[in-house]
N, CA, C and O atoms as a CHARMM CRD file, in Angstrom:
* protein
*
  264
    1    1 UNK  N      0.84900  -1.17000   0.00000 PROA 1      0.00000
    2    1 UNK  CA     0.00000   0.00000   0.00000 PROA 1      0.00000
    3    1 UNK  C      0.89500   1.23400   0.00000 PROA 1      0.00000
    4    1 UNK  O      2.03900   1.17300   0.44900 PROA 1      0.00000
    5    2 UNK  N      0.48800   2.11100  -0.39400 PROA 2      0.00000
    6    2 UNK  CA     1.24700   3.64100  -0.27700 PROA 2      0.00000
    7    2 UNK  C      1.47400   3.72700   0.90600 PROA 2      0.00000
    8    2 UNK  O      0.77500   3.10400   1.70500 PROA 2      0.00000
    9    3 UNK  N      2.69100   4.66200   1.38700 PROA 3      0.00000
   10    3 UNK  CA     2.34900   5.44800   2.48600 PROA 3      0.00000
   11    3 UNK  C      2.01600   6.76100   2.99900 PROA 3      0.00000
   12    3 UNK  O      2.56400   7.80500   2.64500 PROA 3      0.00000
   13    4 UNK  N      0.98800   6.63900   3.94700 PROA 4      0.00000
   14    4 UNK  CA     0.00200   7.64900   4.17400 PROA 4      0.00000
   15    4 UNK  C     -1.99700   7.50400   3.86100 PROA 4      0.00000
   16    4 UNK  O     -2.96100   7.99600   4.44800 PROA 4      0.00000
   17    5 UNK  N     -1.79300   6.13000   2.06900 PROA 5      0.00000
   18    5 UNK  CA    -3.25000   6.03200   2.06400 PROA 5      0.00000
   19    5 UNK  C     -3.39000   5.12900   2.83800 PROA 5      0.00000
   20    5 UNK  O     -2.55700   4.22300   2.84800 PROA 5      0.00000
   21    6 UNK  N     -4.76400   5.11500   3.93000 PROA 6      0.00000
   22    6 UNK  CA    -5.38000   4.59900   4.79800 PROA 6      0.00000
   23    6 UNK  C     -4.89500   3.46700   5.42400 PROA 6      0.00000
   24    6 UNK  O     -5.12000   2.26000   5.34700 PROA 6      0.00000
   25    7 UNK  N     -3.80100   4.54800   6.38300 PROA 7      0.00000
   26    7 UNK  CA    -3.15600   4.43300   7.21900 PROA 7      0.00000
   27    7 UNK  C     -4.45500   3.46400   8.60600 PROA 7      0.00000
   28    7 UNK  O     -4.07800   2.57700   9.37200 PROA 7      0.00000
   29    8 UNK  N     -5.64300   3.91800   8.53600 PROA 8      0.00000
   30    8 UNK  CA    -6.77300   3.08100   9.25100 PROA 8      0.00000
   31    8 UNK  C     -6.65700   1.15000   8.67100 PROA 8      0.00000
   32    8 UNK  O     -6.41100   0.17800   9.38500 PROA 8      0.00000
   33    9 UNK  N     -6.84600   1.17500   7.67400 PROA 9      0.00000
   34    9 UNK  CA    -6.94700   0.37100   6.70300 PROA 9      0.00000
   35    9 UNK  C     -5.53500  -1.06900   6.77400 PROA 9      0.00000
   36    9 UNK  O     -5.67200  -2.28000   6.95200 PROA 9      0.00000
   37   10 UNK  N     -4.41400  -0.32200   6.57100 PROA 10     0.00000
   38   10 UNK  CA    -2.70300  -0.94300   6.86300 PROA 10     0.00000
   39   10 UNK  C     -2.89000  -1.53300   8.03900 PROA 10     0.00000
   40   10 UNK  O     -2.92500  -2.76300   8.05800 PROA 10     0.00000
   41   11 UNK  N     -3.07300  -0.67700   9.44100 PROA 11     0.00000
   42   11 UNK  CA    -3.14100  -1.10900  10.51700 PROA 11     0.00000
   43   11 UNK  C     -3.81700  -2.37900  10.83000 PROA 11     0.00000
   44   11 UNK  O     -3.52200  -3.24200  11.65700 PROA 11     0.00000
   45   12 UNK  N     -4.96900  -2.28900   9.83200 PROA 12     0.00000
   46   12 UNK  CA    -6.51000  -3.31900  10.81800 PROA 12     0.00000
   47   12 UNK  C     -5.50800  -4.50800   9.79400 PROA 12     0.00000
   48   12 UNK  O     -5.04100  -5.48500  10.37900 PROA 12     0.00000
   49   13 UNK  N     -5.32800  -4.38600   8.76600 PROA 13     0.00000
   50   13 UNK  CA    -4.97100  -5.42500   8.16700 PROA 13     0.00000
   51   13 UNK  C     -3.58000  -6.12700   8.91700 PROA 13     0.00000
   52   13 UNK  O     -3.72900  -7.25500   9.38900 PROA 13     0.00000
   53   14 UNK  N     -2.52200  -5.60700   9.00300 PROA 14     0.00000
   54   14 UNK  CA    -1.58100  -5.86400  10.51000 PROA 14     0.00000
   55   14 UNK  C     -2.13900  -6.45600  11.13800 PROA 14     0.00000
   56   14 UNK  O     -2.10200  -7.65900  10.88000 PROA 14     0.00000
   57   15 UNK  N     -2.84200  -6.08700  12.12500 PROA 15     0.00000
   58   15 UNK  CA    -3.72000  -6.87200  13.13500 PROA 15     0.00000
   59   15 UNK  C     -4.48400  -8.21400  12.93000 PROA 15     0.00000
   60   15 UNK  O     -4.72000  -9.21500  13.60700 PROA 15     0.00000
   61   16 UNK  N     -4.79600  -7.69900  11.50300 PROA 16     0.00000
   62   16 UNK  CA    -5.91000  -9.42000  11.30100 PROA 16     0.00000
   63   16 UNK  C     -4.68500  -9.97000  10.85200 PROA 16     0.00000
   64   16 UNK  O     -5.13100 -10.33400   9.76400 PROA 16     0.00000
   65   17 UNK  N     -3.52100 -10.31700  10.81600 PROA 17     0.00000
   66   17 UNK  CA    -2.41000 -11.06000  10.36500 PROA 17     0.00000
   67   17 UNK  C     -1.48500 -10.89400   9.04700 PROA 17     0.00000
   68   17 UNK  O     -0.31600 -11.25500   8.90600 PROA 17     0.00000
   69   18 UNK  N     -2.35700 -10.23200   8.10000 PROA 18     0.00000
   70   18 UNK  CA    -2.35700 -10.12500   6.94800 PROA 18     0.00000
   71   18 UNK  C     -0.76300 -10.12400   7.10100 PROA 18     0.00000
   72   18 UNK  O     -0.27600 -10.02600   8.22800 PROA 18     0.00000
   73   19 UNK  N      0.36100 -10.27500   5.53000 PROA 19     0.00000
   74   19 UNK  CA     1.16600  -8.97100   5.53700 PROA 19     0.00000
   75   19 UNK  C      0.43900  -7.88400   4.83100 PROA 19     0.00000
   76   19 UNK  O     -0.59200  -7.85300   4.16000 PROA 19     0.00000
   77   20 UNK  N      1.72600  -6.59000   5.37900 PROA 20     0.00000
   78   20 UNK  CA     1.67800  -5.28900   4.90800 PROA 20     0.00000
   79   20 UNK  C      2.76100  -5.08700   4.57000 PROA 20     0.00000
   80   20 UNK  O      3.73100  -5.29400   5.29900 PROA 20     0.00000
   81   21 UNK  N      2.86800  -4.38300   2.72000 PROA 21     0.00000
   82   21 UNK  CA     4.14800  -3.45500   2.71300 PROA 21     0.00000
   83   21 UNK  C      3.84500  -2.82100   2.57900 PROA 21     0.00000
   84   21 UNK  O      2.67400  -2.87300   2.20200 PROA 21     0.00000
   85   22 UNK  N      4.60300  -1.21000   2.73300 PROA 22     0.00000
   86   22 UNK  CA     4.10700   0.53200   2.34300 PROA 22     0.00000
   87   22 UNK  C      5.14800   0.65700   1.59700 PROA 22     0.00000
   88   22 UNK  O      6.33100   0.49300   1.89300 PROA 22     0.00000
   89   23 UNK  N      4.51200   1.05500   0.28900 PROA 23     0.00000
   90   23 UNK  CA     5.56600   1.81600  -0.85900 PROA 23     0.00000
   91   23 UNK  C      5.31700   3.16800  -0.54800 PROA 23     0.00000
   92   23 UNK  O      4.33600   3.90900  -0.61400 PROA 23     0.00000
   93   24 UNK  N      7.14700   3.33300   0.01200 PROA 24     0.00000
   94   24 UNK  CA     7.43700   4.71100  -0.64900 PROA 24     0.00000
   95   24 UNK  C      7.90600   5.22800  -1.86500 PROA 24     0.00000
   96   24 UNK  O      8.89600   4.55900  -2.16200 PROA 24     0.00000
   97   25 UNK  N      7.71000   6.01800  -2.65300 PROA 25     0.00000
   98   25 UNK  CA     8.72200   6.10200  -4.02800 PROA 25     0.00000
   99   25 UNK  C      9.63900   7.44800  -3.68500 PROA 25     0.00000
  100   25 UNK  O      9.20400   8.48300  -3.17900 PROA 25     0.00000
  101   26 UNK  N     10.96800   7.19400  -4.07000 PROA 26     0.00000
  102   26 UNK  CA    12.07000   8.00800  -3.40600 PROA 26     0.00000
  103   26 UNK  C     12.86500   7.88400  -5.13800 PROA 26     0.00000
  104   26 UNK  O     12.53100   7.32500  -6.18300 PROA 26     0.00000
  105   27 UNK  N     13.87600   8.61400  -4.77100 PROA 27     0.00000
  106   27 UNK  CA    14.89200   8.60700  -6.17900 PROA 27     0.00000
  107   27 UNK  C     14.47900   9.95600  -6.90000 PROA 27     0.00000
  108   27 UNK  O     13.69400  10.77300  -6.41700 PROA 27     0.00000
  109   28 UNK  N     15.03300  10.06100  -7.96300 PROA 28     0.00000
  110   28 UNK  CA    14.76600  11.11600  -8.97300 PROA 28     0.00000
  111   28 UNK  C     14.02600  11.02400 -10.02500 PROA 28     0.00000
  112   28 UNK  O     14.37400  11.54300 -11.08600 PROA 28     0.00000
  113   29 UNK  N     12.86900  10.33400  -9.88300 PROA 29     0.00000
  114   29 UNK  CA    11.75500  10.33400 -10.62400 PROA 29     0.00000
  115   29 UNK  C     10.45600  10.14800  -9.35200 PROA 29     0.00000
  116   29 UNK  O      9.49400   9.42800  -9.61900 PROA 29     0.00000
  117   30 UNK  N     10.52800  10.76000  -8.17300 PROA 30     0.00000
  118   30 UNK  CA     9.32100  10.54300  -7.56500 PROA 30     0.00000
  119   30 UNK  C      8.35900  11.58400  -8.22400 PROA 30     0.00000
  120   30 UNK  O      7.18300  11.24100  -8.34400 PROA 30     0.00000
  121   31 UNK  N      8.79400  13.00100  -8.72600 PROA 31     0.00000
  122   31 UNK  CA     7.51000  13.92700  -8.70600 PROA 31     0.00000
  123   31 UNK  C      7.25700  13.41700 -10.38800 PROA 31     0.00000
  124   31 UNK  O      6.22200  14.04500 -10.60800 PROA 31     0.00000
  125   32 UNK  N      7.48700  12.85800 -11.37200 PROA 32     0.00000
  126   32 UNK  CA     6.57500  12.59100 -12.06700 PROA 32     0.00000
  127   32 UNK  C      5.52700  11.27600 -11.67400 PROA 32     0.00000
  128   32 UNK  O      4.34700  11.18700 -12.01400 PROA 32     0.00000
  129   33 UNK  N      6.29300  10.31000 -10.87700 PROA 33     0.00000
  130   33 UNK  CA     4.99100   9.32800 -10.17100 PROA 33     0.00000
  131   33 UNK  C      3.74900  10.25000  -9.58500 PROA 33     0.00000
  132   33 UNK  O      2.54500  10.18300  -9.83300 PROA 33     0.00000
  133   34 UNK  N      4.53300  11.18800  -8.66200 PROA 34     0.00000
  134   34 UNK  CA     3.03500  11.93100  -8.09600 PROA 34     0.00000
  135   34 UNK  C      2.42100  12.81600  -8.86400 PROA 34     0.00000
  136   34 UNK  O      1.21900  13.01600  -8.69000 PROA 34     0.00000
  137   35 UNK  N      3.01000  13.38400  -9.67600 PROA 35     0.00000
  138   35 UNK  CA     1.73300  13.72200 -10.76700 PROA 35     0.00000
  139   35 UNK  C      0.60900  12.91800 -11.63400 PROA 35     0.00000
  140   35 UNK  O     -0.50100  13.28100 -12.02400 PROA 35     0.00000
  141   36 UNK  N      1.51900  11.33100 -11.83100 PROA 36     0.00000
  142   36 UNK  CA     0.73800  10.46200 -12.51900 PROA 36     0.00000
  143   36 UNK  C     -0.28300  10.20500 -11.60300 PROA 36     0.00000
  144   36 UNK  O     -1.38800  10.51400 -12.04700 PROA 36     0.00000
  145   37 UNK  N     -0.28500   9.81600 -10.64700 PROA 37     0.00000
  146   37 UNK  CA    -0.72800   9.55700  -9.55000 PROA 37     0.00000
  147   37 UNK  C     -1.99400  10.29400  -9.29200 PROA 37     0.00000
  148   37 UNK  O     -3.02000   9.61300  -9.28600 PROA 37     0.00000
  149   38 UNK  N     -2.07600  11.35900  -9.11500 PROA 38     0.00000
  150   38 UNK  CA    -2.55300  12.98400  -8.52600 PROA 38     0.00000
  151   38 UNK  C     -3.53300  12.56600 -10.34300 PROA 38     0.00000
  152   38 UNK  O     -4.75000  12.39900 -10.43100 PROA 38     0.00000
  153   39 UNK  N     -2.98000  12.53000 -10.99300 PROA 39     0.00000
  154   39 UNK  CA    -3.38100  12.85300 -12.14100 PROA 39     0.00000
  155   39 UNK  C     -4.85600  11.51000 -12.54100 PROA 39     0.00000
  156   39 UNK  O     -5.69400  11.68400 -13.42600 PROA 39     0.00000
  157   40 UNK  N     -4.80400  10.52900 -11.80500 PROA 40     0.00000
  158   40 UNK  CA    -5.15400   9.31500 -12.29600 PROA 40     0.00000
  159   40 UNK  C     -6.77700   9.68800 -11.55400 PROA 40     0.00000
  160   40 UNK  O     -7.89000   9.36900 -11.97000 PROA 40     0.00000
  161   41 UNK  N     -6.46100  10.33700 -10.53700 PROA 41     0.00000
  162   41 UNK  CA    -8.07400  10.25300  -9.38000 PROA 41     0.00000
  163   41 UNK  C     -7.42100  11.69400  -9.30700 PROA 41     0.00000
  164   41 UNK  O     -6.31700  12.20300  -9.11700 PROA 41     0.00000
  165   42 UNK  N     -8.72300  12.06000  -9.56500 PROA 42     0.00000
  166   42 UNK  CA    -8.73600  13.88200  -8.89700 PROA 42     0.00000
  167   42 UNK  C     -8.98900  13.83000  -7.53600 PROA 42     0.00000
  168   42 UNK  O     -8.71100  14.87300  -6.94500 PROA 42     0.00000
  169   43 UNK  N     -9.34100  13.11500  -7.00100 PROA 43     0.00000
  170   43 UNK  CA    -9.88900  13.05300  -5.23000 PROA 43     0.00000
  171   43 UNK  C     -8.56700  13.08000  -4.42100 PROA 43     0.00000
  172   43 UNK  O     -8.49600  13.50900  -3.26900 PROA 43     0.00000
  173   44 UNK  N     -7.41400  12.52700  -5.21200 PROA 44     0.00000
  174   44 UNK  CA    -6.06500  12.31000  -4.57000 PROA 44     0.00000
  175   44 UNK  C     -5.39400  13.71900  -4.42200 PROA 44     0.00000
  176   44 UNK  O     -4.48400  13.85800  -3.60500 PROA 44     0.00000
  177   45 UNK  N     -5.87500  14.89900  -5.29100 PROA 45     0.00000
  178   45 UNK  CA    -5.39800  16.04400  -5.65300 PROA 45     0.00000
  179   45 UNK  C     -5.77300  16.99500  -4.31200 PROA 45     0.00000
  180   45 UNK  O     -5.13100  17.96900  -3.92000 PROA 45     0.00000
  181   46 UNK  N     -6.95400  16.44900  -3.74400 PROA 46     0.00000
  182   46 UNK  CA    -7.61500  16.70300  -2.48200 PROA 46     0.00000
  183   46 UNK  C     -6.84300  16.29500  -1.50500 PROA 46     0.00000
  184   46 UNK  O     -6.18400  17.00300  -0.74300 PROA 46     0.00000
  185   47 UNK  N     -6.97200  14.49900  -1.53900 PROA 47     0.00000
  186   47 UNK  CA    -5.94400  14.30400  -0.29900 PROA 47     0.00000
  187   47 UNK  C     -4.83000  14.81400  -0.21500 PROA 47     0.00000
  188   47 UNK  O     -4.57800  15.37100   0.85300 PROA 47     0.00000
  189   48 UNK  N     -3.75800  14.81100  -1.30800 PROA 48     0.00000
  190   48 UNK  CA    -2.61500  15.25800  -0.98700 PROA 48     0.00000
  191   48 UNK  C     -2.63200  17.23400  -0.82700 PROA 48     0.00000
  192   48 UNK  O     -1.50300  17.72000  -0.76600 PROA 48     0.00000
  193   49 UNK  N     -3.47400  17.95000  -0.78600 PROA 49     0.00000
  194   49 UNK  CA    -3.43000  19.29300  -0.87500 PROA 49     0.00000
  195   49 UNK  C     -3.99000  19.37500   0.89400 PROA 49     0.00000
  196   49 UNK  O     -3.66800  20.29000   1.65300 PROA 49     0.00000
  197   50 UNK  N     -4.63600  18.51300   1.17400 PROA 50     0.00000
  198   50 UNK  CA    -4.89800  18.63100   2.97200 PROA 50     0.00000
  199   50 UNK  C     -4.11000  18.04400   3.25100 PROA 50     0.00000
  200   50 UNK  O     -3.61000  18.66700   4.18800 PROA 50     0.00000
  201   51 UNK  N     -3.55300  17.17100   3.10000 PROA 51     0.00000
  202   51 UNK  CA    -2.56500  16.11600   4.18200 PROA 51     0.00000
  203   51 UNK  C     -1.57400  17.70000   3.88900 PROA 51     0.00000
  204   51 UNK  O     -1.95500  18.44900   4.78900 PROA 51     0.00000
  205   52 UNK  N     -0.53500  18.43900   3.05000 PROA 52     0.00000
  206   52 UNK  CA     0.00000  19.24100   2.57100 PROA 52     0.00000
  207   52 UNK  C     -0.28900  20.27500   3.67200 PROA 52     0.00000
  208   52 UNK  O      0.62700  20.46500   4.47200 PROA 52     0.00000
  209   53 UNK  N     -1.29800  20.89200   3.81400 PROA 53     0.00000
  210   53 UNK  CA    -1.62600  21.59700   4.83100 PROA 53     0.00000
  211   53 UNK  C     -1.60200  21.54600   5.76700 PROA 53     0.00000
  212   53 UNK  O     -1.02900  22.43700   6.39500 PROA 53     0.00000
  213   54 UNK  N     -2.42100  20.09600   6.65000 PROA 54     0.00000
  214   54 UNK  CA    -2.19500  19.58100   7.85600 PROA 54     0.00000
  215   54 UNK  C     -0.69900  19.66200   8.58100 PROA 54     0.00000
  216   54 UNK  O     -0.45100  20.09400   9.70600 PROA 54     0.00000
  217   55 UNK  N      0.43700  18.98800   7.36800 PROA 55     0.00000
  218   55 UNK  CA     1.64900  19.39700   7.55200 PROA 55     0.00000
  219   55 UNK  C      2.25500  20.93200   7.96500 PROA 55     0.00000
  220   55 UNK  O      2.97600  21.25300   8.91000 PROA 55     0.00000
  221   56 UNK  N      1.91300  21.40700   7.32900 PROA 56     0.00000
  222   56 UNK  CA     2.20100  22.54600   7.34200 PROA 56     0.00000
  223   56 UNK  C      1.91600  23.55500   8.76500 PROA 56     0.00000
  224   56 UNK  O      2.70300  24.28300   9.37100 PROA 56     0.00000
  225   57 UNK  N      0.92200  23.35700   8.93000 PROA 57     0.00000
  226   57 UNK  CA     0.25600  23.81600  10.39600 PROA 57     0.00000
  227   57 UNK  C      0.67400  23.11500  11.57100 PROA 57     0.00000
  228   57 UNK  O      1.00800  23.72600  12.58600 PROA 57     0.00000
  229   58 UNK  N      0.67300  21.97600  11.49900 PROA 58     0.00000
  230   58 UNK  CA     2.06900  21.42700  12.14400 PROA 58     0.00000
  231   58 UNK  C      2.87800  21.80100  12.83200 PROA 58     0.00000
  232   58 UNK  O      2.93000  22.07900  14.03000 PROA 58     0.00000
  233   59 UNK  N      3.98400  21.81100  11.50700 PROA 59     0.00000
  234   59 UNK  CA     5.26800  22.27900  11.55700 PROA 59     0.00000
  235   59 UNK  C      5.38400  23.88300  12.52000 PROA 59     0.00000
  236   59 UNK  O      5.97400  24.19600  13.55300 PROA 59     0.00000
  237   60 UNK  N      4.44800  24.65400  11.50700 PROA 60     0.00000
  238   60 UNK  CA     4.19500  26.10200  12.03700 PROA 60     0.00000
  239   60 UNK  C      4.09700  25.56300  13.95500 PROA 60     0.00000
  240   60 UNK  O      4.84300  26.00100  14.83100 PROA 60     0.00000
  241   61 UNK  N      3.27400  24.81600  14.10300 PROA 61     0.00000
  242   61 UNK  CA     2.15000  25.25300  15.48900 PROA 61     0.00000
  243   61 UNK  C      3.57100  24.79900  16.10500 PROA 61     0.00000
  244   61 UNK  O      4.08700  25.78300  16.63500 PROA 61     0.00000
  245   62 UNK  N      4.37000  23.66700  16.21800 PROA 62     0.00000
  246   62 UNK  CA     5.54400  23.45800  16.66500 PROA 62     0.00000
  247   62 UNK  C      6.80300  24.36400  16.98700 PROA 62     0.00000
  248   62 UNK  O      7.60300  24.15800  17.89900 PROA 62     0.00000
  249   63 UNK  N      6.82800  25.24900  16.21200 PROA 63     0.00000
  250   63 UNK  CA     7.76500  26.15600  16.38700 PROA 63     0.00000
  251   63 UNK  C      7.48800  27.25500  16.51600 PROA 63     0.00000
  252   63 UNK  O      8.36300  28.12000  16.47200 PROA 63     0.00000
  253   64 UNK  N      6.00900  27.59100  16.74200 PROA 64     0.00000
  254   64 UNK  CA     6.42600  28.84900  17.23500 PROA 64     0.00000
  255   64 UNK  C      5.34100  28.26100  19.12900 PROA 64     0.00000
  256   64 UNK  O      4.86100  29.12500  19.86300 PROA 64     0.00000
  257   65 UNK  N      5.25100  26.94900  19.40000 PROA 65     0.00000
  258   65 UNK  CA     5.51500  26.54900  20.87300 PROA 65     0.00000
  259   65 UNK  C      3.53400  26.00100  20.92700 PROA 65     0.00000
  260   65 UNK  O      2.91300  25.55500  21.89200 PROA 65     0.00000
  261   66 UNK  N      3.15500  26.21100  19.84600 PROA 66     0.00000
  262   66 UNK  CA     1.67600  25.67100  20.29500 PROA 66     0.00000
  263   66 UNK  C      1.55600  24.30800  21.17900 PROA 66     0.00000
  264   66 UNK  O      0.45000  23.89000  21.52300 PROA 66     0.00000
């Protein structure tokens, strides 16, 4: 499974015994995968633009002591 999609989902399957692997894609061709990707389901264009944010606010709320 990717990592990050349904991260709910990975877990329960863990638990019921299953295996799990999480693909990351790393190297110097990851941002045309995530465009293909992004590009294949528009809904993903969503997830990854909140998860993106979520990050972001984060990071922010962390450093300045939230």
């Amino acid at each position: 499974m990717l990592y990050g999609v349904r991260r709910d989902l990975q877990a329960d399957l863990a638990r019921r015994g299953y295996p799990v692997r999480v693909y990351i894609p790393y190297g110097t061709e990851w941002y045309p995968y995530l465009t293909r990707r992004l590009a294949e389901r528009p809904a993903n264009m969503w997830f990854f633009a909140s998860n993106l944010a979520r990050s972001a606010r984060r990071t922010r709320d962390v450093r300045s002591g939230r």
